[in-house]
C-alpha positions, 0 to 999 in steps of 0.5 A, a space after each residue: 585571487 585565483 578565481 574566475 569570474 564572470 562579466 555580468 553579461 554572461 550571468 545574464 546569458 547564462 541565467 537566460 540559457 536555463 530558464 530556456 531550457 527549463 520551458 523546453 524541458 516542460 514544453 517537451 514533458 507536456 507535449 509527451 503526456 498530450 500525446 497519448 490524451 484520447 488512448 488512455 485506455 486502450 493503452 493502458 491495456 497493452 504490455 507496452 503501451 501501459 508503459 508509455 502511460 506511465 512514462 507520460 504521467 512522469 513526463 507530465 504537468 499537473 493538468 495533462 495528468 489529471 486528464 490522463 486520470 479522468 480516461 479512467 474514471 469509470 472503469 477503475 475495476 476493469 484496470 484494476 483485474 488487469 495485468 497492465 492497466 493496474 500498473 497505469 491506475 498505480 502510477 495515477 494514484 502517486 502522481 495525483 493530490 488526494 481530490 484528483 483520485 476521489 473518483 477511485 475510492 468512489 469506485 471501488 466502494 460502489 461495489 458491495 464488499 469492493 474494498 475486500 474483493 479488490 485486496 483480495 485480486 492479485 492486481 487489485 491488492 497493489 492497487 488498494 496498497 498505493 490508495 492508503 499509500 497515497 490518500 489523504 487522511 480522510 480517504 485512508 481512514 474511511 477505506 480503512 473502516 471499509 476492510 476492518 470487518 473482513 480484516 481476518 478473512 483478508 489476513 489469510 488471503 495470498 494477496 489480502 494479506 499484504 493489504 492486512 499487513 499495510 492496513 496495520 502501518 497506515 491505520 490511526 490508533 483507534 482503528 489500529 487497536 480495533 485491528 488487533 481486537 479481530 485479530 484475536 478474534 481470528 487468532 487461532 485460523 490466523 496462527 495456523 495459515 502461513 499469510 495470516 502468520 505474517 500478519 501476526 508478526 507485523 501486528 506485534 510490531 506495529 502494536 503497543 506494548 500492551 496489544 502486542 503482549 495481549 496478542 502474544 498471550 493469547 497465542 500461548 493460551 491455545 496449546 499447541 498453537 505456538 508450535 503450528 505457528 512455527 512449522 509455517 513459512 511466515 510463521 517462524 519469524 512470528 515466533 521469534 518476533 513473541 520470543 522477543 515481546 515475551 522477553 520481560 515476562 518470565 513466567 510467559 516466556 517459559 510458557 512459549 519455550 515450553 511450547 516449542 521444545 
């Protein structure tokens, strides 16, 4: 009692009227991304016209989108050196399943040292980021594998070291643990550059138990390093981050306080 309810030739409307608007709404989207097919790339490179491209990959089904990649394929490196394009390839890379985006990580390694020269570009860093965002199991791992062996110099680099630093978050164990093992290879450059100490301090997040306190030890082991560590930008936050790994080690602990007073 006290409810409204319908006749049943209004539910039928009303069911009608939605499935209506919805085929509008994807007519409209697919018709907003057909729109710039054919200009991809000459917008892409425009301040305001990488916008629009982005908005049509929003808009978008999955085919127009998959097309809209495809004006890419080709010329990933010079999208990824500029300030607007990048933003396109990023929005790609979100939008599109794993098989659609092969031809980027394709790209980037036909390159020698590919994967490390583009972690290391302003632009390029943010591509790399999304691609182990985004890929799949398979094309993370092999582009994990692909930056491992330069993962110190990239530690250090003022745009690497966010790579270096997504690198310990998206890793499986094993090439977690091999991560760590160059990181203490690289220690001592690592605790005395701002952008490698803020990939310590992930590293002792993200690491087991046992590799956070190998890498805190190791640390402690070189006199003076600890303090050098701290006088950085990125590198007091570390400190208090081994403060805390060291808390149920008492001998070590004392060891690090020691360091620093």
């Amino acid at each position: 009692a006290g409810q409204c309810s319908r006749s049943p030739a209004a539910a039928v409307d009303a069911a009608a009227s939605a499935t209506a608007n919805a085929a509008a709404e994807a007519a409209s989207g697919a018709a907003a991304g057909s729109s710039v097919l054919g200009s991809v790339w000459s917008l892409a490179r425009d301040a305001a016209g990488c916008r629009v491209v982005q908005a049509a990959l929003e808009d978008a089904g999955d085919e127009v989108r998959r097309l809209i990649a495809e004006e890419l394929r080709g010329r990933v490196w010079e999208a990824l050196e500029c300030p607007y394009a990048n933003h396109v390839v990023q929005r790609c890379i979100v939008m599109l399943r794993p098989s659609e985006m092969q031809f980027m990580f394709d790209e980037l390694n036909a390159r020698l040292w590919g994967p490390t020269t583009a972690a290391q570009h302003k632009y390029g860093c943010r591509v790399v980021k999304r691609l182990l965002d985004c890929g799949s199991q398979d094309q993370v791992r092999r582009l994990v594998a692909a930056l491992l062996a330069d993962v110190g110099a990239i530690s250090t680099h003022p745009y690497g070291t966010f790579v270096a630093q997504h690198l310990l978050y998206h890793a499986e164990e094993d090439q977690r643990a091999a991560i760590m093992s160059e990181l203490q290879v690289d220690l001592r450059d690592l605790c005395r550059n701002t952008h490698g100490a803020a990939v310590v301090h992930v590293a002792m997040v993200q690491g087991d138990e046992q590799q956070a306190l190998a890498l805190c030890r190791g640390i402690i082991g070189q006199p003076g390093l600890l303090a050098q560590m701290g006088c950085l930008r990125h590198g007091c936050p570390a400190v208090i981050e081994l403060m805390g790994v060291l808390e149920g080690e008492s001998s070590d602990l004392q060891q690090a306080r020691d360091e620093i007073r």
